[in-house]
PQR file of N, CA, C, O and H, with PARSE charges and radii, in Angstrom:
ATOM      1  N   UNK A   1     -12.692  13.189 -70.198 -0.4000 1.5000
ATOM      2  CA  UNK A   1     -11.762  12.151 -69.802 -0.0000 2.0000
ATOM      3  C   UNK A   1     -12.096  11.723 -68.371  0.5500 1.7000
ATOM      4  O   UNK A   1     -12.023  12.563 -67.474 -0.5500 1.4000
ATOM      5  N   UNK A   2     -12.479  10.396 -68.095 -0.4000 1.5000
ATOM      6  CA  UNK A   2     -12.410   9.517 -66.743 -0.0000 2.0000
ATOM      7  C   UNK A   2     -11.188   9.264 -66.363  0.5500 1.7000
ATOM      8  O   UNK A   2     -10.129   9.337 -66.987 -0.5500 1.4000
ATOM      9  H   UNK A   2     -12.538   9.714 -68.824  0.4000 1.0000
ATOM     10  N   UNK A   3     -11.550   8.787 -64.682 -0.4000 1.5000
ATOM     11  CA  UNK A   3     -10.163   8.112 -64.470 -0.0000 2.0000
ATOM     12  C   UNK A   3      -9.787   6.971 -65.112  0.5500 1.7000
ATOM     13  O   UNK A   3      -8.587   6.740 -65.266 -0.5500 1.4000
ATOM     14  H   UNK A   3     -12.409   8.727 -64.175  0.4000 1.0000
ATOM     15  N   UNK A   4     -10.695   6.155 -65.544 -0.4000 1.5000
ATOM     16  CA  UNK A   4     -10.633   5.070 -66.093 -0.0000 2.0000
ATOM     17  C   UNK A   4      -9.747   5.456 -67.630  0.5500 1.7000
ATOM     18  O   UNK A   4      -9.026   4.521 -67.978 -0.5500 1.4000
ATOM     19  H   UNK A   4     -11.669   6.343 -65.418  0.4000 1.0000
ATOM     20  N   UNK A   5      -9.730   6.020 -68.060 -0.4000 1.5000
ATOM     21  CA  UNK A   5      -9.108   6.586 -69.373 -0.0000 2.0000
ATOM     22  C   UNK A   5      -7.597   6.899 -68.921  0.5500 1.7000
ATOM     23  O   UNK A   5      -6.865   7.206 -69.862 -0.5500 1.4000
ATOM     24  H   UNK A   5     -10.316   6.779 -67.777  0.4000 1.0000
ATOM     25  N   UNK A   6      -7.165   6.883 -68.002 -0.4000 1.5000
ATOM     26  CA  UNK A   6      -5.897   7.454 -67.264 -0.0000 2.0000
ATOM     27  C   UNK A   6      -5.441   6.193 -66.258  0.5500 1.7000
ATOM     28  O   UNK A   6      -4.229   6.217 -66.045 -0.5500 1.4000
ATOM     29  H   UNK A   6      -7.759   6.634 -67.237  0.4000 1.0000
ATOM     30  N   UNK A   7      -5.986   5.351 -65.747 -0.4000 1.5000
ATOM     31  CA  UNK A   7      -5.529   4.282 -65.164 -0.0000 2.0000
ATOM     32  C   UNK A   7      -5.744   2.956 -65.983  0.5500 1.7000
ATOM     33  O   UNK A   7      -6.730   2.772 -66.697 -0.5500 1.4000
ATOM     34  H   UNK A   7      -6.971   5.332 -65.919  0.4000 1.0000
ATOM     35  N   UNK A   8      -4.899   2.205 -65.840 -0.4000 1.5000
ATOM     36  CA  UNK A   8      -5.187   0.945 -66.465 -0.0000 2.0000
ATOM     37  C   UNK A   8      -4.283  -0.195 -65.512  0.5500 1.7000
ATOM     38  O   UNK A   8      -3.281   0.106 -64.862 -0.5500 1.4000
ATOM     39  H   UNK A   8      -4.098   2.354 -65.260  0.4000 1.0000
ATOM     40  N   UNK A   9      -4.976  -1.762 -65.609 -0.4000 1.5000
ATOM     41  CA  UNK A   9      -5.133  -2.374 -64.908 -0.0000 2.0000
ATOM     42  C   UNK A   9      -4.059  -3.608 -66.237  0.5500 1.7000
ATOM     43  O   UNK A   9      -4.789  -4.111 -67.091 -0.5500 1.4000
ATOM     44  H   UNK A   9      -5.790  -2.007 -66.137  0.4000 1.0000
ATOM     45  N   UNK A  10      -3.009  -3.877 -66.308 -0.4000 1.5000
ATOM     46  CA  UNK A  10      -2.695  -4.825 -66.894 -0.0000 2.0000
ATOM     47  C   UNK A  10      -1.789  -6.016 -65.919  0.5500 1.7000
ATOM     48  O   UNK A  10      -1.060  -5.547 -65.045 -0.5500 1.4000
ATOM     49  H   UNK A  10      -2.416  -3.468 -65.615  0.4000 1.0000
ATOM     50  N   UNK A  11      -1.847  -7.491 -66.079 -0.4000 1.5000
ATOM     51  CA  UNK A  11      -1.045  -8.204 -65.540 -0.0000 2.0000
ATOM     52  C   UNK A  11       0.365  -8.229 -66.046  0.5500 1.7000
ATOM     53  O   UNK A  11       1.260  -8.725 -65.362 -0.5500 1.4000
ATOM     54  H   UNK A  11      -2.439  -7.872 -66.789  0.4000 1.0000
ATOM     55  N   UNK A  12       0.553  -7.785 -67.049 -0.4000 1.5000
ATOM     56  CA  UNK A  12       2.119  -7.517 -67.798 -0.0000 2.0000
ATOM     57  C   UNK A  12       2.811  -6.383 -67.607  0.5500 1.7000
ATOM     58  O   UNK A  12       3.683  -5.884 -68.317 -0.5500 1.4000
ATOM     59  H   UNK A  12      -0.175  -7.382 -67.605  0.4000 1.0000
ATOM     60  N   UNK A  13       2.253  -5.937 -66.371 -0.4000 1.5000
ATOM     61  CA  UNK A  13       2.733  -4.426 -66.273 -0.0000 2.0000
ATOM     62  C   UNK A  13       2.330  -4.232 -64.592  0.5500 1.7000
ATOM     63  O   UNK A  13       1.240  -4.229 -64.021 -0.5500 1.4000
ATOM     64  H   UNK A  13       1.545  -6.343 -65.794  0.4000 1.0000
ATOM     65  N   UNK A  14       3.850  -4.061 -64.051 -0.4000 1.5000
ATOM     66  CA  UNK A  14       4.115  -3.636 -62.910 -0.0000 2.0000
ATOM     67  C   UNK A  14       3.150  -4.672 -61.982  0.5500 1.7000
ATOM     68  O   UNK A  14       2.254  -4.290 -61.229 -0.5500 1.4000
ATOM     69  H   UNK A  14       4.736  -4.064 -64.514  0.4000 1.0000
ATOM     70  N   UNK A  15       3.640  -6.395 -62.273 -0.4000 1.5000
ATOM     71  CA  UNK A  15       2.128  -7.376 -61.684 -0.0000 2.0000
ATOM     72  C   UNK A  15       1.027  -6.935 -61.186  0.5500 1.7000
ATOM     73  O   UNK A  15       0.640  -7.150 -60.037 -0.5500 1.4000
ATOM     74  H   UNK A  15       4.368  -6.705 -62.885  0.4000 1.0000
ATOM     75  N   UNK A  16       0.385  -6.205 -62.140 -0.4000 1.5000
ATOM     76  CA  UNK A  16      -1.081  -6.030 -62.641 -0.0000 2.0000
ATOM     77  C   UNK A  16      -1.638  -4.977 -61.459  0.5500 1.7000
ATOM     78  O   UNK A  16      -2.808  -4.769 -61.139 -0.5500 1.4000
ATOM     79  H   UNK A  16       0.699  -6.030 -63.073  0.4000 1.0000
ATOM     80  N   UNK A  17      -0.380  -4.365 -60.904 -0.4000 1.5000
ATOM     81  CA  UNK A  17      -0.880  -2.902 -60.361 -0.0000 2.0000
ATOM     82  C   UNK A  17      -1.649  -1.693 -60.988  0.5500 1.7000
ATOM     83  O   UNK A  17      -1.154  -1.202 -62.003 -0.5500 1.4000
ATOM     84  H   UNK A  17       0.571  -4.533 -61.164  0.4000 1.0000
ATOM     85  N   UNK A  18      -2.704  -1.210 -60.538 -0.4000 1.5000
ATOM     86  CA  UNK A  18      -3.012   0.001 -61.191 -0.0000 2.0000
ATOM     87  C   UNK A  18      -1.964   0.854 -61.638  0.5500 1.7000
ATOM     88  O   UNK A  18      -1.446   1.387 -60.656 -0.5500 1.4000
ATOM     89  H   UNK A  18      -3.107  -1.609 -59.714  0.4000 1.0000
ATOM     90  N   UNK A  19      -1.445   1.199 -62.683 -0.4000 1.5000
ATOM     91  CA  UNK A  19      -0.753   2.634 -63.222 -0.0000 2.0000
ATOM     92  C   UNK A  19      -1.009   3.480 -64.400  0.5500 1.7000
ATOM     93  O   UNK A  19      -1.721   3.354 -65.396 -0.5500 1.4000
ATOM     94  H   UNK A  19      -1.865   0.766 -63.480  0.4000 1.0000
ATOM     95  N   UNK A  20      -0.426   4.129 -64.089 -0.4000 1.5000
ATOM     96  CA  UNK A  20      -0.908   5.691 -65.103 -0.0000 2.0000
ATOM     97  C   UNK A  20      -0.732   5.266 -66.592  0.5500 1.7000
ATOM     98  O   UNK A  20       0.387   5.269 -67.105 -0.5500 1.4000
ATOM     99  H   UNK A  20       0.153   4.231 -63.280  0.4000 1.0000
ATOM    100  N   UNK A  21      -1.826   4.907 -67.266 -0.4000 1.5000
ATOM    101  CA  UNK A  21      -1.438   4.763 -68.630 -0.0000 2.0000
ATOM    102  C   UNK A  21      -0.126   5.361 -69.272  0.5500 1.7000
ATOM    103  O   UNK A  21       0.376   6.478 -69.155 -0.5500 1.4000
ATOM    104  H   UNK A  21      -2.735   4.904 -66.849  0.4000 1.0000
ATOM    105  N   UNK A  22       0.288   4.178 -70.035 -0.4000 1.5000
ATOM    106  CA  UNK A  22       1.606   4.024 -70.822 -0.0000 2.0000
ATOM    107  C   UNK A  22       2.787   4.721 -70.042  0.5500 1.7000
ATOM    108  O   UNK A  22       3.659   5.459 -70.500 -0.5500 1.4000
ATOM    109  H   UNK A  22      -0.120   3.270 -70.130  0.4000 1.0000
ATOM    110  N   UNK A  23       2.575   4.259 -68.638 -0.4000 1.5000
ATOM    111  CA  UNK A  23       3.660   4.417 -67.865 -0.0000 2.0000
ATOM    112  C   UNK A  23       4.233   3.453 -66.873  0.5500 1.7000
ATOM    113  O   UNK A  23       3.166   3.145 -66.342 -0.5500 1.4000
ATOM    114  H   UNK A  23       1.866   3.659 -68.266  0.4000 1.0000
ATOM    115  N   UNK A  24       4.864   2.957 -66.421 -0.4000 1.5000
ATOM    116  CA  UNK A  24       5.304   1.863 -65.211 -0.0000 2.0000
ATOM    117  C   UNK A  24       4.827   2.876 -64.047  0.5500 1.7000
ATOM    118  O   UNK A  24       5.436   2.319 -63.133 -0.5500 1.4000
ATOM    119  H   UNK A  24       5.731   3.207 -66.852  0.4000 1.0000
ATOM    120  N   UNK A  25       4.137   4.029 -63.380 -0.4000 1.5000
ATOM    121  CA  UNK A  25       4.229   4.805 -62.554 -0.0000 2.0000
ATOM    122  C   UNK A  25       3.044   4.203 -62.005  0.5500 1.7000
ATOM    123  O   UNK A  25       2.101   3.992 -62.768 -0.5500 1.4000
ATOM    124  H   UNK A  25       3.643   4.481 -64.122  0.4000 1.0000
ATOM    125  N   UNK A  26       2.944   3.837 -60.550 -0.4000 1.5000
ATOM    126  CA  UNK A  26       1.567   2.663 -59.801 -0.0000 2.0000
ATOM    127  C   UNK A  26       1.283   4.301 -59.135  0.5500 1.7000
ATOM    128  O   UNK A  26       1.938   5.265 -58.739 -0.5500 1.4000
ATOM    129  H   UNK A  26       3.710   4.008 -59.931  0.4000 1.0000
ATOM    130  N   UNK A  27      -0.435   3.796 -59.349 -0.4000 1.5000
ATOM    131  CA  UNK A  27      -1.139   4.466 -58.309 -0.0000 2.0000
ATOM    132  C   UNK A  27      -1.084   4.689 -56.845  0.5500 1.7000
ATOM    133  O   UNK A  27      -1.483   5.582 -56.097 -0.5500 1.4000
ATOM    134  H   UNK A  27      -0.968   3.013 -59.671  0.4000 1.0000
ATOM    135  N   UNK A  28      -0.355   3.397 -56.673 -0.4000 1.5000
ATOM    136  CA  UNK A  28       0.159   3.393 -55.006 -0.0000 2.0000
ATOM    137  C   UNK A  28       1.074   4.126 -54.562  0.5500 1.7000
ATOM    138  O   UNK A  28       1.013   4.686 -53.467 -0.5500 1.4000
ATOM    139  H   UNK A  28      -0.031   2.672 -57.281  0.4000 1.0000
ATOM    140  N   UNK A  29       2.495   4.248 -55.747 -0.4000 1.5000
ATOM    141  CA  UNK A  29       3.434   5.245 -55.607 -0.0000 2.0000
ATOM    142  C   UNK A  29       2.897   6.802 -55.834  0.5500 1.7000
ATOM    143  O   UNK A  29       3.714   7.468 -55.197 -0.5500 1.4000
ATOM    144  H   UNK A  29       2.544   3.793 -56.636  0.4000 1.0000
ATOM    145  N   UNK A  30       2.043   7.613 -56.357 -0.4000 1.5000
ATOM    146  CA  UNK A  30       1.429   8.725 -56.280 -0.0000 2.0000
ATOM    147  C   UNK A  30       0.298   8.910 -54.855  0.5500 1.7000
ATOM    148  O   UNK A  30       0.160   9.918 -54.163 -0.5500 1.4000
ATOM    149  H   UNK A  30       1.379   7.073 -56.874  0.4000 1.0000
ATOM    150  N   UNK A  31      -0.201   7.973 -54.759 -0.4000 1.5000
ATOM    151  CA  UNK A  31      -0.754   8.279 -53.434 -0.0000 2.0000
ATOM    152  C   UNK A  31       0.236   8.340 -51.927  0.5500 1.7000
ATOM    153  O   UNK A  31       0.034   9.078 -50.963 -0.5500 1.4000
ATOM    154  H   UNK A  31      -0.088   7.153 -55.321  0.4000 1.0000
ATOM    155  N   UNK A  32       1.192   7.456 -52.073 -0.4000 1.5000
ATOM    156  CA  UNK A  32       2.607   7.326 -51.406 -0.0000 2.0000
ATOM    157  C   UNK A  32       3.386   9.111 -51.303  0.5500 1.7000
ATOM    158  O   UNK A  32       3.737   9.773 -50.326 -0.5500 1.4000
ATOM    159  H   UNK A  32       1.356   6.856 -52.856  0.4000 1.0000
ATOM    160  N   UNK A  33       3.405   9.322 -52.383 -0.4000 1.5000
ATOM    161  CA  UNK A  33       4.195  10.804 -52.297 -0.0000 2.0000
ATOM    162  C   UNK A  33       3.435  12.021 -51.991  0.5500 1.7000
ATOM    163  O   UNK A  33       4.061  12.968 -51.513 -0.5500 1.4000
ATOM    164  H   UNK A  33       3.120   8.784 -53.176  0.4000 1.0000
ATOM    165  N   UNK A  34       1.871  12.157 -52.247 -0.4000 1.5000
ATOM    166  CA  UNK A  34       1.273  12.800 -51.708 -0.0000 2.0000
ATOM    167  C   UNK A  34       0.423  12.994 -50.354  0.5500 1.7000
ATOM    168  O   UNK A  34      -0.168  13.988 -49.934 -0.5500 1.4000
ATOM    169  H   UNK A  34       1.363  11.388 -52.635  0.4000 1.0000
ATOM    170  N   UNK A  35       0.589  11.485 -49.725 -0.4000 1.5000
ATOM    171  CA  UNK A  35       0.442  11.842 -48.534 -0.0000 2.0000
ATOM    172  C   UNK A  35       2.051  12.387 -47.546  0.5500 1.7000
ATOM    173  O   UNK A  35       1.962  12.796 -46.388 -0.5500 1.4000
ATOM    174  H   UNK A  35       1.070  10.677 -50.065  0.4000 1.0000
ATOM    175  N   UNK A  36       3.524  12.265 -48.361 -0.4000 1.5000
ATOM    176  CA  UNK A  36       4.196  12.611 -47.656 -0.0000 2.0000
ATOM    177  C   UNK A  36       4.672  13.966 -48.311  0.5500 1.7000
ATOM    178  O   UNK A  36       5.812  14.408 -48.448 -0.5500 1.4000
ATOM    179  H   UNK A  36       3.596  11.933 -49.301  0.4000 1.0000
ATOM    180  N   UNK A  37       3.282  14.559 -48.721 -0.4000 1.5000
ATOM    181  CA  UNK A  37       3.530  16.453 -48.888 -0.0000 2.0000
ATOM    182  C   UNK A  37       3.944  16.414 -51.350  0.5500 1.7000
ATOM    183  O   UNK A  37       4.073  17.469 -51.972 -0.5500 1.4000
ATOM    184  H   UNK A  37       2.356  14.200 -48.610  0.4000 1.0000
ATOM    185  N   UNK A  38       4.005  15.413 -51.847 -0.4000 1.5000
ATOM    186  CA  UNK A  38       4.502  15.886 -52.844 -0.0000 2.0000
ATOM    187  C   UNK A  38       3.376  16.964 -53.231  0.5500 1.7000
ATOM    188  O   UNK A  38       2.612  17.250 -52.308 -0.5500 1.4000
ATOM    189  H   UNK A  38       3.901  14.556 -51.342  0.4000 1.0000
ATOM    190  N   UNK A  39       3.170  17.581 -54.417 -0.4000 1.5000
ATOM    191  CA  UNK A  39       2.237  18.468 -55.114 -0.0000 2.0000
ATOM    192  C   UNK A  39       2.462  17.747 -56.370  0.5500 1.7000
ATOM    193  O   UNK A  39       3.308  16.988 -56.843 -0.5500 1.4000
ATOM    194  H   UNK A  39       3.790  17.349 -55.167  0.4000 1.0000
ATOM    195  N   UNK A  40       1.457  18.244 -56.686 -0.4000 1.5000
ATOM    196  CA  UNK A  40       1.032  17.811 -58.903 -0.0000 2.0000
ATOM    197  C   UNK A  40       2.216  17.783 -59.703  0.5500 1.7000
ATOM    198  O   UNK A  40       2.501  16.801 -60.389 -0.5500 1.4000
ATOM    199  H   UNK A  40       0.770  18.860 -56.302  0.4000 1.0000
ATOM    200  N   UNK A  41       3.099  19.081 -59.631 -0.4000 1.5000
ATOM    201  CA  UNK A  41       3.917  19.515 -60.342 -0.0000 2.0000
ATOM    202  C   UNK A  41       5.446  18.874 -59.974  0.5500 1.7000
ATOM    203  O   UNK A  41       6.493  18.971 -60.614 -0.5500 1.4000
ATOM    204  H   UNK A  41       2.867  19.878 -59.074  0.4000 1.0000
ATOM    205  N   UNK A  42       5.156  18.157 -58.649 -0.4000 1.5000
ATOM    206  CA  UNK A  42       6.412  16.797 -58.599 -0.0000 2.0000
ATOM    207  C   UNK A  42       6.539  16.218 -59.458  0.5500 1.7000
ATOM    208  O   UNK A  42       7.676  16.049 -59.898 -0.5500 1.4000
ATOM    209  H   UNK A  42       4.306  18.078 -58.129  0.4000 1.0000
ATOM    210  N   UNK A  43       5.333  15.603 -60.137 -0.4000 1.5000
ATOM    211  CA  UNK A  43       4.740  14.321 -60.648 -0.0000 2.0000
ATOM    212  C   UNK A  43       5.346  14.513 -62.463  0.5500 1.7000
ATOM    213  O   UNK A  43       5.732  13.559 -63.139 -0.5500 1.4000
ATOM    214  H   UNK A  43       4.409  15.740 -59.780  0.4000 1.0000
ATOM    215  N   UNK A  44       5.293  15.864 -62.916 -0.4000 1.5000
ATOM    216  CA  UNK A  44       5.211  15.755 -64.175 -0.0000 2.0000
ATOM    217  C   UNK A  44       6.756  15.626 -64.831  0.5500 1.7000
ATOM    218  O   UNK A  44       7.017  15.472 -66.024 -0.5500 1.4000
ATOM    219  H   UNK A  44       4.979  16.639 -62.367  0.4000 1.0000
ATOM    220  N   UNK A  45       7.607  15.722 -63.827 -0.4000 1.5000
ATOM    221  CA  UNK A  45       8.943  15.154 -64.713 -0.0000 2.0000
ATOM    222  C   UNK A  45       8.963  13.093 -64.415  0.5500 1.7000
ATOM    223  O   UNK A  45       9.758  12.183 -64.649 -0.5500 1.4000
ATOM    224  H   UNK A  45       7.394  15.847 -62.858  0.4000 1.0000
ATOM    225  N   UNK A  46       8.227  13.164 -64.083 -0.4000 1.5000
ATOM    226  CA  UNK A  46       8.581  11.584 -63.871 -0.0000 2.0000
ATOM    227  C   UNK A  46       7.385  11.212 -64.896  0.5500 1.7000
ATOM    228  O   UNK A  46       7.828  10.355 -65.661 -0.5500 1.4000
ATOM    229  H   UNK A  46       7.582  13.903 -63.894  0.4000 1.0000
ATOM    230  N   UNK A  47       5.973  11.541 -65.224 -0.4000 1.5000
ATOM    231  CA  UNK A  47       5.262  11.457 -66.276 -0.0000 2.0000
ATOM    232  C   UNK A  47       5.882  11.764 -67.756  0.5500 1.7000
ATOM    233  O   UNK A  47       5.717  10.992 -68.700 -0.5500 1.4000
ATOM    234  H   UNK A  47       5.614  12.237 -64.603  0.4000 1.0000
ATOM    235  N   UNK A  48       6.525  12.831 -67.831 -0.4000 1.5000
ATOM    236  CA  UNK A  48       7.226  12.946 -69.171 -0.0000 2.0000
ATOM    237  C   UNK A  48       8.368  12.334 -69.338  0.5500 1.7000
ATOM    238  O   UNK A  48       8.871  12.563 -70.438 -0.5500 1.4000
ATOM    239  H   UNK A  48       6.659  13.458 -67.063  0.4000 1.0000
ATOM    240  N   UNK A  49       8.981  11.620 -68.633 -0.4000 1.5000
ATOM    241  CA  UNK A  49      10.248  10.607 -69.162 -0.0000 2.0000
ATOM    242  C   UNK A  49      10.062   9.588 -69.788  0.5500 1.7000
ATOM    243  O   UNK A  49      10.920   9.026 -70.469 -0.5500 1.4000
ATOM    244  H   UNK A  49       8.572  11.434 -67.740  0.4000 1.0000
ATOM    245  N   UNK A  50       8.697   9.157 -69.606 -0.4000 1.5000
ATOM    246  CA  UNK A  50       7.878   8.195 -69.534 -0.0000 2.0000
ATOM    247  C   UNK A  50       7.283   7.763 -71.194  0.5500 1.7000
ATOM    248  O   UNK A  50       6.473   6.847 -71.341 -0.5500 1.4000
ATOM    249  H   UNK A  50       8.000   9.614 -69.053  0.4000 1.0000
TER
END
C-alpha cells in the first residue's frame, strides 16, 4: 500500500483538499495536530467514525 492508495484528491470533497480516503479528514488537519504533539493513536477514533 502507497500513500497514494490512502490519500485522495477529489473536488467534491472537502474543495478538493487532500484527505484520507473515504473520509472528510484533510491532510492539513493531521499534519496540524501532530505538529501540536498529537500521536497515531489520537487519530484512530476520528478514522473509525468515519
Amino acid at each position: 500500500m502507497t500513500i497514494t492508495d490512502q490519500i485522495e484528491i477529489n473536488p467534491k470533497v472537502m474543495m478538493g483538499k487532500p484527505v484520507i480516503r473515504n473520509t472528510r479528514i484533510t491532510v492539513e488537519l493531521i499534519l496540524r495536530k501532530i505538529s501540536e504533539g498529537a500521536s497515531e493513536a489520537d487519530f484512530w477514533p476520528l478514522i473509525q467514525q468515519n
